[in-house]
C-alpha positions in Angstrom: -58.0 -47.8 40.4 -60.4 -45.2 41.4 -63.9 -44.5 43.0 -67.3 -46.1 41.2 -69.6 -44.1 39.7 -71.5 -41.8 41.8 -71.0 -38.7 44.1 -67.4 -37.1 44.6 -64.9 -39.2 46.7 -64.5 -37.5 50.1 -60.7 -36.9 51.0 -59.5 -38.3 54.3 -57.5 -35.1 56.0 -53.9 -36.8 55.3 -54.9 -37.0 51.6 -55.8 -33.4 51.3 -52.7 -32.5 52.8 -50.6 -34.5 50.4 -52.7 -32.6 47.6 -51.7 -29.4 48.6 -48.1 -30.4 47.9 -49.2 -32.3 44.5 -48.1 -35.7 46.5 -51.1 -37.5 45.9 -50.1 -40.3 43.4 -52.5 -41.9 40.5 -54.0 -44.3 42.7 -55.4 -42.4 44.9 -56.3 -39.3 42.3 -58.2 -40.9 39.7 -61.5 -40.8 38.5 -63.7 -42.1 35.7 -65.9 -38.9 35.7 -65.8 -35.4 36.9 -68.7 -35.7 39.0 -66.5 -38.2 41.5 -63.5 -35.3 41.6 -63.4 -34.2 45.1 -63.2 -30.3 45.5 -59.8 -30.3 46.5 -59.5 -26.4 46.8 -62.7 -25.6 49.3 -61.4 -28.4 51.3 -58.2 -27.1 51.8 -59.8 -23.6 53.8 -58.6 -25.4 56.7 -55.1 -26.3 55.3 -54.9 -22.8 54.3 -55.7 -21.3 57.5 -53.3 -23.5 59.5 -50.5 -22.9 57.3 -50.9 -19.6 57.7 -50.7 -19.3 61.4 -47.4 -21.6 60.9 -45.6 -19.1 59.1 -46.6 -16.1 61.4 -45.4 -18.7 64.3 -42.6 -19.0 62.3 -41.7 -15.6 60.9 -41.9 -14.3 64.7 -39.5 -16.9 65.8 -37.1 -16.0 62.7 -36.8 -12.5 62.5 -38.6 -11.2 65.7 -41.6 -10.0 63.2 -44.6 -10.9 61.7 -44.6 -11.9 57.5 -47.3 -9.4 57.1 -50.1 -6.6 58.1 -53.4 -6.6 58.7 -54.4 -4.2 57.0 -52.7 -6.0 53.2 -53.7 -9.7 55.2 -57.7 -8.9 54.6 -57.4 -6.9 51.2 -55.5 -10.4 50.1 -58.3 -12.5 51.8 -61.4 -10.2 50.4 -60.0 -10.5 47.1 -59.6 -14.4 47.3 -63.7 -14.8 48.4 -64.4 -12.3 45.4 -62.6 -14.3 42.8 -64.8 -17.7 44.4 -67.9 -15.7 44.3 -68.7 -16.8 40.9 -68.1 -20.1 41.3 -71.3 -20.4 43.7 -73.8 -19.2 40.7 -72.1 -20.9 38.0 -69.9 -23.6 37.3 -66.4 -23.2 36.1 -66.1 -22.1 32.7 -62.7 -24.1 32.7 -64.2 -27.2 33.1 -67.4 -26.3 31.3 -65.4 -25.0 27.9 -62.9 -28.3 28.8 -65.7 -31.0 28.7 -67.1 -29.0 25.3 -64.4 -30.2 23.6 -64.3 -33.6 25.1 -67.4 -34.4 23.9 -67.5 -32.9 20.6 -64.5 -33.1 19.1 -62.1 -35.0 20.9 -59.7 -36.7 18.3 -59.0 -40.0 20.5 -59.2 -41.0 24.3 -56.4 -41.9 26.7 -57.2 -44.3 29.4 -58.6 -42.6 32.6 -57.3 -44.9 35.0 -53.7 -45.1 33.2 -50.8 -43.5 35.4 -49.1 -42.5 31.7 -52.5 -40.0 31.2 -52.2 -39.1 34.6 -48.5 -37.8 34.3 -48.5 -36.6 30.8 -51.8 -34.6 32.5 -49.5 -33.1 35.2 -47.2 -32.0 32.0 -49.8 -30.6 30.2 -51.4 -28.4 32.2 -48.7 -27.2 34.1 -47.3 -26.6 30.6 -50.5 -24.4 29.5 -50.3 -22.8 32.7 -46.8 -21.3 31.7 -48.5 -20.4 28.5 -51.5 -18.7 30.0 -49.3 -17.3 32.9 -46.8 -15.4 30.5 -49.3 -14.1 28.4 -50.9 -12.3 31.3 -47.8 -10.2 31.7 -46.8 -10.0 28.3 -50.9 -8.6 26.9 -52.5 -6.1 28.7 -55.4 -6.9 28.4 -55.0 -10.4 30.4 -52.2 -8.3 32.9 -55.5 -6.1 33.6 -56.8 -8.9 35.6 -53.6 -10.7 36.5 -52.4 -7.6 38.0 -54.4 -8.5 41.2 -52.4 -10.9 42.5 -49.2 -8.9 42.2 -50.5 -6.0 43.7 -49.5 -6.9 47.5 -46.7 -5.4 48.8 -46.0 -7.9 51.1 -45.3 -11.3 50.3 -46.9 -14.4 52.7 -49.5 -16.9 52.4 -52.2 -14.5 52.2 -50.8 -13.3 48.8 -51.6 -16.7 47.3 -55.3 -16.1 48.0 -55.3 -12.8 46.3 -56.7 -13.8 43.0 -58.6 -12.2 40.1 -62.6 -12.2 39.5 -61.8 -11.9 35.6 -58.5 -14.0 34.7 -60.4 -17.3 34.8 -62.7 -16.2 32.2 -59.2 -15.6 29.9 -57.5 -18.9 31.4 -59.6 -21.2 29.7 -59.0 -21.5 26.2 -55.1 -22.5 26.9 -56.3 -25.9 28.4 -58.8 -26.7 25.7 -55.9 -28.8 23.4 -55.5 -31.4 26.4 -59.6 -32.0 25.7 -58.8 -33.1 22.5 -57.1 -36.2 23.9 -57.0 -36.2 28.0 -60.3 -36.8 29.8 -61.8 -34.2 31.5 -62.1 -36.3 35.2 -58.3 -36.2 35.0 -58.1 -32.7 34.0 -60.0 -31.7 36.6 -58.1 -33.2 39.1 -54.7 -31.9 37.8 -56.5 -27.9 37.2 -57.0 -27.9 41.6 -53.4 -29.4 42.0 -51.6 -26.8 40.4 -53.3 -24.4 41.7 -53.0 -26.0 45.3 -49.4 -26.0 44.8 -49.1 -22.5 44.3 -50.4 -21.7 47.5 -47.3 -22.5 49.7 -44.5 -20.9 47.8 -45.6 -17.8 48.8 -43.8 -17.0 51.6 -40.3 -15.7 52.8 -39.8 -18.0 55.6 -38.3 -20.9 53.5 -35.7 -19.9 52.1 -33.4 -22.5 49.4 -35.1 -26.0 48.7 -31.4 -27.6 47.1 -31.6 -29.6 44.3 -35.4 -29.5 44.1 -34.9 -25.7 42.8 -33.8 -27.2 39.5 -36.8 -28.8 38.8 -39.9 -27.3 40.7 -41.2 -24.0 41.1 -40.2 -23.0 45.1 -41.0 -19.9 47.7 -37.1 -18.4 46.4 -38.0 -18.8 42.5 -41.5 -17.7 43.2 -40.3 -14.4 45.3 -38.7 -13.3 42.0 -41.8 -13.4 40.4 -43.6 -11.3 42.4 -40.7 -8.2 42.4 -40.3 -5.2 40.9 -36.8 -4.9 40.6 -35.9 -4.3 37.2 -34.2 -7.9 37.6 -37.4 -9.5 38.9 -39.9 -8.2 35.7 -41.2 -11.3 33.6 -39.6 -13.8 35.2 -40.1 -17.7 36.4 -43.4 -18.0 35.0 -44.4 -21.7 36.0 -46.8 -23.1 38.2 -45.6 -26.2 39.4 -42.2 -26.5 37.4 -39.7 -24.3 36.8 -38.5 -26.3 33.7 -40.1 -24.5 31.3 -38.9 -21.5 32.5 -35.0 -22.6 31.9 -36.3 -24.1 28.4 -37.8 -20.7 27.5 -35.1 -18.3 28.4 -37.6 -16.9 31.7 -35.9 -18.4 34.6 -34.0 -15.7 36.6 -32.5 -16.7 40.1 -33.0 -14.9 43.6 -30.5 -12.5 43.8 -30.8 -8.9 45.2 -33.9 -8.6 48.1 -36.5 -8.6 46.2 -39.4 -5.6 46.7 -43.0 -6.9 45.9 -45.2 -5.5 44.5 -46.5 -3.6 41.2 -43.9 -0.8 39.2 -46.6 1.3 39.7 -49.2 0.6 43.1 -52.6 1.0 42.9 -52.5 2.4 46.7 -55.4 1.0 47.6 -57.1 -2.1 50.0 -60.8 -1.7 48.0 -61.0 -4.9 46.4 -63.4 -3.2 43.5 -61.3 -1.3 43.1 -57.9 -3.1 42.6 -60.0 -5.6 40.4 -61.4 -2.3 38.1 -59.0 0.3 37.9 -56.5 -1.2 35.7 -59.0 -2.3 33.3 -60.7 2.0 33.6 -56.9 2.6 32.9 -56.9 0.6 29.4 -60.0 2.4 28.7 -58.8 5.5 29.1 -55.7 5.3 27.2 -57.3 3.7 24.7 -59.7 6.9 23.6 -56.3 9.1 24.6 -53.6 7.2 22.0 -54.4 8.2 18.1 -54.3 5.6 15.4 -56.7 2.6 15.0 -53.8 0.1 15.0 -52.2 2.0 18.2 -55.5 1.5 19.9 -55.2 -2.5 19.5 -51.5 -1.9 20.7 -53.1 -0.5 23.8 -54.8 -4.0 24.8 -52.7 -6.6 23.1 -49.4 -5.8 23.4 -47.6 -5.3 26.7 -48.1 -3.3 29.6 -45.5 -0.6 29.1 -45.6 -0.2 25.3 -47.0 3.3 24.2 -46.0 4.5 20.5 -42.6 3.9 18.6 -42.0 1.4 21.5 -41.2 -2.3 21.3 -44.0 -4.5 22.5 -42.9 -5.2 25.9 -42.1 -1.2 26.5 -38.6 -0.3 27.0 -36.6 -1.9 30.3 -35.0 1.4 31.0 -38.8 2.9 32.2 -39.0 0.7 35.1 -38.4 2.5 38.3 -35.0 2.1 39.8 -35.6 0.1 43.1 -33.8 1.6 45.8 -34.4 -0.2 49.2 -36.2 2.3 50.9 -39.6 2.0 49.2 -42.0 2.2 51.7 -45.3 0.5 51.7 -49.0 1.9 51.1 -49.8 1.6 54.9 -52.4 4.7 56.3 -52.7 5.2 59.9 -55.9 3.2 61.4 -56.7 3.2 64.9 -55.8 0.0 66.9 -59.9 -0.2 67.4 -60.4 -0.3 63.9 -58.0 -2.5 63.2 -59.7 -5.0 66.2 -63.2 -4.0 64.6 -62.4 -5.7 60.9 -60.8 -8.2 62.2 -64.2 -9.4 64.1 -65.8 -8.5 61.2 -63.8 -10.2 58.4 -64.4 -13.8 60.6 -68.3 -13.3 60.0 -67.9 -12.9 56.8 -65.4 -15.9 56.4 -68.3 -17.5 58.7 -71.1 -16.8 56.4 -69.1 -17.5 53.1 -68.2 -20.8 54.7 -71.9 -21.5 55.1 -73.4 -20.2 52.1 -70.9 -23.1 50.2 -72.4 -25.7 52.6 -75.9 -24.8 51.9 -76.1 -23.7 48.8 -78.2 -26.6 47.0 -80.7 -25.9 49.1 -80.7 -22.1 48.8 -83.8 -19.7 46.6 -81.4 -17.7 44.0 -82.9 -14.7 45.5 -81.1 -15.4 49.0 -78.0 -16.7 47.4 -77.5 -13.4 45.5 -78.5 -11.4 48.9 -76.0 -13.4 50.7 -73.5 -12.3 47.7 -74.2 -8.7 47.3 -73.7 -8.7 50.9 -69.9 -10.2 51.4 -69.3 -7.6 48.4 -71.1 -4.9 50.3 -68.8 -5.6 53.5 -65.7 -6.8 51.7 -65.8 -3.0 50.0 -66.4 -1.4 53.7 -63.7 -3.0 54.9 -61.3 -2.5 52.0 -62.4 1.8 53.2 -61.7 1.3 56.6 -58.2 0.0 56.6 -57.6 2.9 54.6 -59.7 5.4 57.0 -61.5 6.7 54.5 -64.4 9.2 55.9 -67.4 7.4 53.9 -66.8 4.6 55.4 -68.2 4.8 58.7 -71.6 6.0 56.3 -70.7 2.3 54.7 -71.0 0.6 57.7 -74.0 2.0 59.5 -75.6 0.8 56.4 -74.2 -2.6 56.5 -75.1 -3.3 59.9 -78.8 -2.2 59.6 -78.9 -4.3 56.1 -77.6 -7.3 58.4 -80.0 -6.7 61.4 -83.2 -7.0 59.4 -82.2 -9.3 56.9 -80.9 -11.7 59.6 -84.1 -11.2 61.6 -85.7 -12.5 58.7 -83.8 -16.1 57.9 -81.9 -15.1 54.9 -78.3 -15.0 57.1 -77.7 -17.8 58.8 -74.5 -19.0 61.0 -72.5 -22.1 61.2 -73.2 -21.9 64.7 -75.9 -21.7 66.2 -74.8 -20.3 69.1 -73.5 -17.4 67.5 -77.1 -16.1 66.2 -77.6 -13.7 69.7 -74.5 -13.0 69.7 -74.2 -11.6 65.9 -77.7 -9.6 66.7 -76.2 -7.7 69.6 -72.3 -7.1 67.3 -74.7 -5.7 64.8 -76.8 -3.4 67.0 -74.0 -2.5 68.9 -71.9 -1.4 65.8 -74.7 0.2 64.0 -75.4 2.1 67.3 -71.6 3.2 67.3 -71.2 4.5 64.1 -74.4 6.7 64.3 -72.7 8.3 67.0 -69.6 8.7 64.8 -71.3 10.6 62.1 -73.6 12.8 64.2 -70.1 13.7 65.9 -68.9 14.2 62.4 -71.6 16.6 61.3 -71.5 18.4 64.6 -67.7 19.1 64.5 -68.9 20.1 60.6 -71.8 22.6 62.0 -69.4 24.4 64.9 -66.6 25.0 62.3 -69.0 26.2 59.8 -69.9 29.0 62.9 
């Protein structure tokens, strides 16, 4: 049971499926070191993107509409490259802080190869995700970065990729009693297939799973979790299982419709800024609340508390959800809207290639390949909420892209596309000149 020693194991396309559903059995998912993992999660882009088009496919044929808008669809996906951004400079603290522990003070070791370590694995970190997962809305500080994935207002697919730059670097440290016992090859297999799993219960298109719903976390469970009726608020916590939620007294069941989203929106597609602004917010308060020991009641205890209130704030100040709430959704031009769209698949284009050639990358041009998906992941995140800097935003992007692609440090998948992404660039940079020097015209005749 299991690959030799030596490189990862590649997945055959049937198997990678089955892992997205946590249906790979023992046999086919265990390893005797983490080198021969496969990277489950980067091989499931194409998983991910089919799936998608499946529920839209579905949705329409439903309800006559689709599950989502573009303008919340590429916030979602520019906040899921963000959070894999630092996974292409350095390897993953989870693992890294995991395999510490393994070899330094692990207390005994359970068979790799054993289907016992393999399910009391699935327990265990599904069980420490619970952990982790509750405290993130129960401690400011970690719902700071959690926040970001409840911040959508709609609720599809693309909301499972919307995920935090920060929370991993908090995640950690719940994991590291498995290490003390479990060996990190089968960790790290069980770490990608909870988080795999998660990615198709987000979405509105399946509705009741019967008597699975007792036992596993599902799309209707998983709705609740991302509400803000009052109902909704700290509720069905798990990742893969829903057990420990009924254990712990955090299950609630699908009731009214549920409205997604945060109590209080951040009304915003910037993905800077929905990764910083709660964290400027607990800065903030925290200089503005008097008392030392208030001030560490500011970042560990809960979201809502404030002074002479219980630690999880009072249930009474969340807003009352009336039905009619309407979505952060500015006006944008059907252009624009066409115009990120292009855009947002080069960058998906040269993300995808930067992972496939990054061993044999200079650090320089990996970090210039990074600061430039941020650059445009920002620009875009302005335009789909028309704001006026961002046509200045883009004239510089496309000018940054023209010469630095000229020069070799941006390269395509295809080949065939390297013309083509020279005249998009040109033409765009050309286009939004003529924007701005309209812009400061209209300024100049109104000025006279």
């Amino acid at each position: 049971m299991g690959a030799e020693a030596g490189g990862p194991r590649d997945t055959a396309p049937g198997q990678q499926l089955r892992a997205l559903f946590y249906a790979l059995p023992p046999g086919e998912s265990s390893f005797r070191t983490v080198e021969e993992v496969p990277d489950y999660v980067e091989k499931s882009i194409p998983f991910f993107i089919t799936f998608i088009g499946l529920e839209f496919a579905v949705s329409w044929i439903q309800k006559r509409k689709l599950p989502g808008r573009i303008n919340d669809g590429i916030s979602s996906l520019s906040l899921g490259i963000l959070s894999r951004l630092p996974d292409v400079l350095f390897r993953s603290i989870e693992l890294i802080s995991y395999i510490y522990v393994w070899n330094n003070y692990r207390l005994f070791e359970l068979p790799w190869d054993s289907p016992w370590t393999w399910y009391l694995t699935l327990l265990g970190v599904d069980f420490a995700y619970y952990c982790f997962h509750r405290m993130s809305h129960e401690v400011n500080i970690l719902w700071a970065a959690h926040q970001v994935h409840h911040s959508s207002e709609d609720y599809n697919l693309f909301t499972a990729l919307r995920q935090s730059v920060v929370q991993k670097y908090t995640s950690w440290m719940f994991n590291l009693p498995m290490a003390l016992f479990i060996p990190p090859s089968v960790f790290a297999v069980h770490l990608q297939f909870n988080l795999l799993y998660q990615f198709w219960i987000h979405t509105e298109v399946i509705t009741k799973l019967g008597p699975l719903e007792w036992i596993l976390n599902t799309p209707s469970h998983h709705r609740v979790h991302h509400g803000r009726n009052p109902y909704c608020i700290d509720k069905n916590y798990g990742g893969t299982l829903i057990i420990w939620d009924r254990i712990f007294g955090t299950f609630e069941a699908e009731d009214a419709k549920v409205v997604y989203g945060l109590t209080h929106p951040v009304n915003s597609f910037d993905p800077i800024m929905l990764q910083l602004r709660p964290l400027a917010h607990i800065w903030n308060t925290f200089w503005a609340t008097p008392g030392f020991c208030n001030k560490l009641s500011v970042i560990f205890k809960g979201p809502g508390w404030g002074p002479g209130k219980p630690r999880l704030g009072l249930p009474e100040e969340i807003p009352v959800i009336t039905g009619k709430e309407v979505p952060f959704n500015p006006y944008v031009p059907a252009y624009l809207n066409c115009y990120a769209l292009v855009h947002f698949a080069v960058i998906v284009d040269l993300y995808t290639e930067l992972l496939a050639s990054i061993t044999m990358l200079s650090q320089g041009t990996v970090l210039l390949r990074i600061g430039f998906i941020i650059l445009s992941l920002v620009s875009f995140g302005l335009l789909m909420e028309n704001k006026s800097r961002a046509g200045i935003l883009e004239i510089i992007r496309c000018l940054v892209f023209i010469g630095v692609y000229k020069l070799g440090y941006f390269r395509s998948q295809f080949s065939f596309l390297s013309y083509a992404y020279e005249v998009l660039f040109c033409l765009c940079a050309a286009f939004w000149g003529i924007q701005i020097t309209k812009r400061i015209t209209s300024f100049k005749d109104k000025d006279h």
